[in-house]
Every structure is written in structure tokens, then in C-alpha cells.
N, C-alpha and C positions, 0 to 999 in steps of 0.2 A: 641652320636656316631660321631656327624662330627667334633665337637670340639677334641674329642680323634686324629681322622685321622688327622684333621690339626696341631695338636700337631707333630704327627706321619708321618709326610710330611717331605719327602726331601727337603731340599734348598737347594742343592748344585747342578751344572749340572752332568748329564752322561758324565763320561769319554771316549772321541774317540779320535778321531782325531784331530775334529774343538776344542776341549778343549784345547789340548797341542799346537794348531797353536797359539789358544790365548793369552794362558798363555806364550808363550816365547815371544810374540809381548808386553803384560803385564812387565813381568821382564826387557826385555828391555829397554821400557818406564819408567822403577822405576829407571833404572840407569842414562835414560839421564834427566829426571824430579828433580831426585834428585840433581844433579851436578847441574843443573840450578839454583835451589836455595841456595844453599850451596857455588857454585861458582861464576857461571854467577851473581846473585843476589845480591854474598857478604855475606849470613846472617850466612856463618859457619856453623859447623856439630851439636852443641850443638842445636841452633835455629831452623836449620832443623827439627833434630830430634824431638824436640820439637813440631812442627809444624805439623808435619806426623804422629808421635805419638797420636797428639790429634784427627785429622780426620781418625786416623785405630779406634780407641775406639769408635768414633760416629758410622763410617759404622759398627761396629760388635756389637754393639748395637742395631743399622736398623735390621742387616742380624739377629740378635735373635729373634726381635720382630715380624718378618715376618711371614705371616701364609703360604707360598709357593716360588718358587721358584722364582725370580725376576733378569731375566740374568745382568742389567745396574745394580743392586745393588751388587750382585756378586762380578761382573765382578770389580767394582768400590772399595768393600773390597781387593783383590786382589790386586789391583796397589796401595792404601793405607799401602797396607802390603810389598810390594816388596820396595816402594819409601822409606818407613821408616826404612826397612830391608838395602838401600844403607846409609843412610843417620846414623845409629845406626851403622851399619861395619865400614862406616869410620871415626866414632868418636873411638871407640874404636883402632882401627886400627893406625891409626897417631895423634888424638889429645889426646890419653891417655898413647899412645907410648907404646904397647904390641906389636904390629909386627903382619903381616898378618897371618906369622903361631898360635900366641898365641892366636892372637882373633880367627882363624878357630878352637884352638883347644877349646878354651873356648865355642864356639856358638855350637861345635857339644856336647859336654857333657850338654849342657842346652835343646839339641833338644833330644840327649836319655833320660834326666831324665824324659823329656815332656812326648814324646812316651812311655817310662814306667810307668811314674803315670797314663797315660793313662788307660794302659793297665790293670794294678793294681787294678783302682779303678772300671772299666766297663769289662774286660776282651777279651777284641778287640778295636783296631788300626783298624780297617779296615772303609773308607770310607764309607760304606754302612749303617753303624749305625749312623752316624750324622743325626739326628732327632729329638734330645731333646736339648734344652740349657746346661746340663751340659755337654754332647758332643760336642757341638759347642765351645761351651768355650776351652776345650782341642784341638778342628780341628783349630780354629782359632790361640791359642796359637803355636802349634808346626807348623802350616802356618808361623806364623812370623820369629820364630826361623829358619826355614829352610829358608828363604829369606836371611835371615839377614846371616846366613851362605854362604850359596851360594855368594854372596856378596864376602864374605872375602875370600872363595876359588879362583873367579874369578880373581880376585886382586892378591895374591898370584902366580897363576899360572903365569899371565902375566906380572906379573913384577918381580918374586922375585924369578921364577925359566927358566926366559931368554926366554921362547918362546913366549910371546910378544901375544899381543891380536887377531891376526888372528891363531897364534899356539893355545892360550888356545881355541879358539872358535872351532877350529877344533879336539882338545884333547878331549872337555867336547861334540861336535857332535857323534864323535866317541863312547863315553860313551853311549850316548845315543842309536845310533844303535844297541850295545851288548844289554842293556834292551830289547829293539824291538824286538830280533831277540830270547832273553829269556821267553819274553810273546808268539811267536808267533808257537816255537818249543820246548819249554821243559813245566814241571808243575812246573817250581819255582814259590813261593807263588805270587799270584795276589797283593796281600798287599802288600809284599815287594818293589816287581816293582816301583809298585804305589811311595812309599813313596820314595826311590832310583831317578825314574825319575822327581819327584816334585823339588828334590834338587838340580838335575844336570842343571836341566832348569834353573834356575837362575843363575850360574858362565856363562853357555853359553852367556845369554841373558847381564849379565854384560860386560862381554868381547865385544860383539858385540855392545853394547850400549859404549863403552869407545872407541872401535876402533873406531864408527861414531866423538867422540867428542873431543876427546884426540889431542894435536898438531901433527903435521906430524913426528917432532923431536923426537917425545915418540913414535910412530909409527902408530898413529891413521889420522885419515882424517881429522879434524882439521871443521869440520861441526859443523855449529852456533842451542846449543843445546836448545833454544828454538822451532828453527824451524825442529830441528829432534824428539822433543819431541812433536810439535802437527803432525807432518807427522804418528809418529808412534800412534799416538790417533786418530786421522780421520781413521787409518785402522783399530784398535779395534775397532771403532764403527760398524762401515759399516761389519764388521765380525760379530760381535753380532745380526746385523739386517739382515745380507742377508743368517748367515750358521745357520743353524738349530741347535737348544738347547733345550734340555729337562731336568727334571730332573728326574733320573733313576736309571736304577740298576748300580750296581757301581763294580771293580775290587772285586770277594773275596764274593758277596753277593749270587750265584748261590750253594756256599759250605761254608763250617765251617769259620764263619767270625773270629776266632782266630786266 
């Protein structure tokens, strides 16, 4: 019986508030984390990726083998996923020369086929069923793809359609309040949302992470992205330890999780 429950055990935290404060402090940190190794560092997009790539597959290997929810192991998948999600957009993006639009549109047809095998082979997408390994496996999969998307939207908005990294951060904000204000006044699907604001948070969190590090010239603050990459890591900690996290019921788990 306890075996079964801890099989049967949430890993992931309850979606509120302190989740999404994290998570865009997270995608942030993946854009200016990334950029430090790929630029400040020298080692290229190819190395990066490489690099991120191989510590997202160790932490979601962790986060599989876990019998409960562990917020620092999460939390730490998460910025493995975002970091590799920048550092995978921009190979694709300038070192393979598809263009921001062809990689956004390639990463979003990788993220629906996800969400559809998803759905296909367990018959709900909805957060609340990750509880077994081969759910994880599909939540971590379409985690990365939506990073790595978001990514190349961020990118796209603020350079390739002129409204520049304080505009896209205020365009994909905006995005974001209509979801809020969707969850909080109509019955559009819970899941939806969910999946919707997962992807918007990252172009935010990229744009915002590029205006911190970006030259003045390109229109960013031109901030030494080491030291905004552990600025924005000391606040994800100190978030993790001082706001409350559990793991719970989740968007969609209250009604028909389809």
C-alpha cells in the first residue's frame, strides 16, 4: 500500500502564485545562465547545448527516481530545462540559420506532437496526472520543448518584429494578464491555461533576461551576465525556502482531467 501511494505521489509542486513567481525568476535565469556560457564563456551554442542537455537528463532522471516532491530538485529540473531550452533556440536559430520564425515554428509543431502523443497514449495533458514515470517522461518532454520555444518566440518578438526587449516583455506580460483574467472569470479549460501560461513565461522571462544583458546599442542594460545570473539565483533560492510549496492538486484535477 505505501509503495503503490509513493508510486502514486505527486512530484511536481501546486500551481499558485509562488509557482509562476518562480518559474519566470527560473526562465530568466535560463536566458542569462545560458548567454554566460555560450557567450561570456566562449563555449558556443553547440557546447552549451551539449552541456545542459546532459544535466536536464541527469535532474529528470533524479526527479523520476524520487519517491515525493523535493522543491530544490524541481526547482533545479526546471532551470536545466529553460537553460538548455535557450541555449538549443539559439543553435537552431543563428548557428543552423532557420531564422527565429522557422525555429518558433518548428519547436511549436515538436511541442503539439508532444502534447498529442501525450494525450493519445494516456488520454489527458492535464498536470494532475503526472505521477508515474511514463507521465513524467511526456511532462518533462513537452517542459523542454515549451522552453525551448518560448526561447525562440522571445527572440523573434524582440528583434525581428522591432519592438525590442522591453516591448516583447510587455507584449508577452500582457499575454499573460488575458490568461489570469481567463482563469479567474470564464470556465476555459484549467489545462489549457496551464499549458498557454507555461509557454508565455518563458519569451517573457527571455526578453527580460536579454534586456538585463544585451548592449545598450541593441537596447538592453548591458549588465555583466554572470553577476545577474547569480542575482537571479540567490532570489530563487531564498523563494524556494521562504514561500510555501507543496505538492497538490493541480489546474483541471477537481473535474475531468481530459
Amino acid at each position: 500500500m505505501t509503495s503503490t501511494a509513493e508510486r502514486n505521489a505527486s512530484k511536481i509542486p501546486e500551481v499558485t502564485l509562488v509557482f509562476w513567481i518562480i518559474k519566470i525568476a527560473a526562465t530568466t535565469l535560463g536566458e542569462t545562465g545560458g548567454d554566460t556560457v555560450t557567450m561570456t564563456l566562449n563555449w558556443g551554442y553547440l557546447a552549451g547545448t551539449a552541456l545542459f542537455l546532459a544535466l536536464l537528463v541527469g535532474f529528470v532522471l533524479l526527479q523520476i527516481a524520487a519517491k515525493k516532491f523535493y522543491p530544490f530538485l524541481y526547482w533545479a529540473t526546471i532551470i536545466a530545462s529553460t537553460t538548455a531550452g535557450t541555449t538549443m533556440a539559439d543553435f537552431a536559430d543563428r548557428s543552423l540559420g532557420i531564422g527565429y520564425a522557422g525555429g518558433s515554428s518548428v519547436l511549436f509543431v515538436c511541442l503539439m506532437a508532444t502534447l498529442g502523443a501525450w494525450y493519445w497514449s494516456l488520454g489527458s495533458i492535464s498536470v494532475a496526472t503526472v505521477t508515474t514515470p511514463k507521465v513524467e517522461a511526456f511532462y518533462w518532454l513537452a517542459i523542454t520543448f515549451s522552453q525551448t520555444l518560448g526561447t525562440a518566440l522571445g527572440d523573434w518578438t524582440a528583434d525581428d518584429t522591432g519592438l525590442g526587449y522591453d516591448g516583447g516583455a510587455i507584449l508577452f506580460a500582457a499575454g499573460l494578464a488575458v490568461l489570469a483574467a481567463a482563469y479567474f472569470f470564464t470556465a476555459v479549460s484549467r489545462v489549457f491555461l496551464f499549458w498557454a501560461a507555461f509557454i508565455l513565461t518563458r519569451p517573457l522571462g527571455a526578453t527580460v533576461g536579454d534586456f538585463l544583458d544585451k548592449p545598450v546599442s541593441d537596447g538592453g542594460l548591458a549588465l555583466s551576465r554572470p553577476i545577474a545570473s547569480a542575482v537571479i539565483g540567490a532570489f530563487i533560492i531564498v523563494g524556494i525556502l521562504v514561500l510555501p510549496q507543496r505538492a497538490g492538486r493541480h489546474p483541471g484535477q477537481s473535474r475531468s482531467v481530459s
